[in-house]
RODO-2510 file (C-alpha; in nm, 4 decimals, decimal comma):
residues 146
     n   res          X          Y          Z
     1     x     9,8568     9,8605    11,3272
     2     x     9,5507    10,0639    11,4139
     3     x     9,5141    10,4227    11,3343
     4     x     9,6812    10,5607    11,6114
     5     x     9,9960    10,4019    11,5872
     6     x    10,2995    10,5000    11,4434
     7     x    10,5896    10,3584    11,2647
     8     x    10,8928    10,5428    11,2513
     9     x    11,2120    10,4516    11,1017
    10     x    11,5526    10,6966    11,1054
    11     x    11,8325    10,5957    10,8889
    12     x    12,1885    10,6532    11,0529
    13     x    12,4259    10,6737    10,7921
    14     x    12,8059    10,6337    10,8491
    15     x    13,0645    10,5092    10,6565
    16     x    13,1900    10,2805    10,9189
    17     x    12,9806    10,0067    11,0855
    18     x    13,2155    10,0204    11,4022
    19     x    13,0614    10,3897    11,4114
    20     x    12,6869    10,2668    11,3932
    21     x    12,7369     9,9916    11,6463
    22     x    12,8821    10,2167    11,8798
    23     x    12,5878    10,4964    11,8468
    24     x    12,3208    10,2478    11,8495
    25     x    12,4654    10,0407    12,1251
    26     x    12,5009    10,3333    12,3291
    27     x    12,1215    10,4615    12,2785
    28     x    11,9967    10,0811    12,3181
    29     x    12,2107     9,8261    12,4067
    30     x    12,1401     9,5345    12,1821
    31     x    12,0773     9,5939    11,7989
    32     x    12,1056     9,3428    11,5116
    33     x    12,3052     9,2824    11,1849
    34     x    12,2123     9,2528    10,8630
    35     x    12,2090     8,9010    10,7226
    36     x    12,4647     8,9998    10,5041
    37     x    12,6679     9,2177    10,7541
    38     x    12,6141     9,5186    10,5791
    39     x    12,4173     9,7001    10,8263
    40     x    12,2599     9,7215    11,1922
    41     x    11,8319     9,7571    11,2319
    42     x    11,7276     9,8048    11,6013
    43     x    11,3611     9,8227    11,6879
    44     x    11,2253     9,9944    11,9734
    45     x    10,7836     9,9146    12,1084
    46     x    10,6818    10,1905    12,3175
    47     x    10,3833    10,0916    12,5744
    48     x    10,1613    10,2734    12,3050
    49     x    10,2182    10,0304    12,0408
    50     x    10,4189    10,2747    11,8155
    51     x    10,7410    10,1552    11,6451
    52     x    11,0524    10,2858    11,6279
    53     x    11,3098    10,1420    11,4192
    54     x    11,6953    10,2910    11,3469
    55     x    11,8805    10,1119    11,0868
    56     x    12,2348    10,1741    11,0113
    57     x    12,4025    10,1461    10,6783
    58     x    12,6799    10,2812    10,4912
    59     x    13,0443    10,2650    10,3032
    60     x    13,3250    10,4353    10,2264
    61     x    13,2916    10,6139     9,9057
    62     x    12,8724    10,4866     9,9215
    63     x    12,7149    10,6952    10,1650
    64     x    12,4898    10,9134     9,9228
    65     x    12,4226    10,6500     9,6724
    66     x    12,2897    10,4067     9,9657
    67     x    12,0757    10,7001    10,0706
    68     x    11,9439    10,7487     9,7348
    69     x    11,8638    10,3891     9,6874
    70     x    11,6869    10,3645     9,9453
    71     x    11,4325    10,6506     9,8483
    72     x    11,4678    10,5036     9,4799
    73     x    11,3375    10,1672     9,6794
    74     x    11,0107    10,3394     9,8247
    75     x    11,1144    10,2980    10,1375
    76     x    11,0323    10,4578    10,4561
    77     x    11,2663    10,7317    10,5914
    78     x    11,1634    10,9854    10,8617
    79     x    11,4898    11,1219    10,9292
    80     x    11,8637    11,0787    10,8488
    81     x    12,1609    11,0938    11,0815
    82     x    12,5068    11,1120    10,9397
    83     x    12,7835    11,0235    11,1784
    84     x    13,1097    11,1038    11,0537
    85     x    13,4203    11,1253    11,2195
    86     x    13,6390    11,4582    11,1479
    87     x    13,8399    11,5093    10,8642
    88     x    13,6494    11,2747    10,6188
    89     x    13,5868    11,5493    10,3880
    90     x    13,4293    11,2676    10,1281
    91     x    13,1868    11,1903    10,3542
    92     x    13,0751    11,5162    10,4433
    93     x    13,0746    11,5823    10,0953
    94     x    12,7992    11,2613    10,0562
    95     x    12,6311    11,3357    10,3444
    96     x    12,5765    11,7355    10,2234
    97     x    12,4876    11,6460     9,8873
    98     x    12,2511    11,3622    10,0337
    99     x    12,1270    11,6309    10,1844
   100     x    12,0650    11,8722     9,8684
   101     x    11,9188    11,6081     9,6768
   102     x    11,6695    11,5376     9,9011
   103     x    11,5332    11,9445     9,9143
   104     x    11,6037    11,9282     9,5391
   105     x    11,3093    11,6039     9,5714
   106     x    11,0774    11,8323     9,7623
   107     x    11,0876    11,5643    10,0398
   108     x    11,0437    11,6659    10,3725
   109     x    11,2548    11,4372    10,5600
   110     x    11,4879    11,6184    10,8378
   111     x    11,8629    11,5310    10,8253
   112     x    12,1199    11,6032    11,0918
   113     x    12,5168    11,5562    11,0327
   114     x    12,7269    11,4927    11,3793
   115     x    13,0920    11,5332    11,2929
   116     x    13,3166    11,4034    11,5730
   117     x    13,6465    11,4023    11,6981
   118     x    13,7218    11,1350    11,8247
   119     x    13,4825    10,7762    11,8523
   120     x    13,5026    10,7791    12,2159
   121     x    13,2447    11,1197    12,2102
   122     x    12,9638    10,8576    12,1227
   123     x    12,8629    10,7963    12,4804
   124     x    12,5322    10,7406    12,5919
   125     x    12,4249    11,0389    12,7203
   126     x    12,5700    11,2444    12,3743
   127     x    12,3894    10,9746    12,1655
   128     x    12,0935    11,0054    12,3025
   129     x    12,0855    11,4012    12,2362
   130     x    12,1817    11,3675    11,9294
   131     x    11,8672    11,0892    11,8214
   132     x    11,6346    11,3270    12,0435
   133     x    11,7200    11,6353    11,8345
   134     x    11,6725    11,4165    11,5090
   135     x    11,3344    11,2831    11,6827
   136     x    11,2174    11,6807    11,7561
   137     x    11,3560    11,8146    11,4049
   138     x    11,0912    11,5312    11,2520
   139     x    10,7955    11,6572    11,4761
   140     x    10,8325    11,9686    11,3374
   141     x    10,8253    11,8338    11,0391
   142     x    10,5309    11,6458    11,1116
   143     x    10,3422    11,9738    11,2770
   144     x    10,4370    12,1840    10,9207
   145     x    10,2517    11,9148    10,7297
   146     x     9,9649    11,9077    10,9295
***
């Protein structure tokens, strides 16, 4: 990778993989699984050689522990999406103190939190808006830092 390119990697973050599949399927058709089925990675070449990769992991009960482990880990996050369906008040509960923690770290790494109705909202066009406004909220990012 030269100097110019750019690899970017968004973590979606659900606590059911039927959930993920459906949101990244919707956005870009094919993705793949984990090896041990406990998550979904799609990766996306523009024509300018950047990368864009959204992985998808998450668990009942898990979802800010994963999140933290994967900081803990070193790796790579340029912006979190939580997709939770309505009424899974633990979730939100992971997903908002994900969130905290991650100000508390003094790292600047947007997160968004789509709480839906009903699974059927995750339609192309809605998904799509959804990973642009995570995409926009980490330019800004990017522009603050600069």
């Amino acid at each position: 990778m030269n100097d110019q390119e750019k690899f970017i990697r968004y973590l979606l973050l659900s606590p059911s993989s039927s959930i993920r599949q459906d949101f990244i399927g919707a956005v870009f058709e094919t993705f793949e699984l984990s090896p041990r089925g406990r998550g979904e990675k799609v990766t996306f070449f523009s024509d300018s050689d950047d990368t864009l990769e959204i992985v998808g992991i998450g668990e009942p009960g898990s979802l800010e522990a994963m999140g933290r482990k994967l900081f803990e880990r070193n790796v790579k996050v340029d912006g979190i999406l939580a997709l939770l369906p309505s009424g899974d008040t633990d979730s939100l509960e992971q997903a908002q103190s994900l969130a905290r923690w991650i100000r508390e770290s003094e790292q600047n790494i947007p997160m968004r939190t789509w709480v839906f109705e009903d699974q059927s909202e995750i339609d192309k066009e809605t998904a799509k808006k959804v990973l642009l406004a995570l995409m926009a909220d980490h330019e800004e990012v990017l522009k603050a830092n600069q």
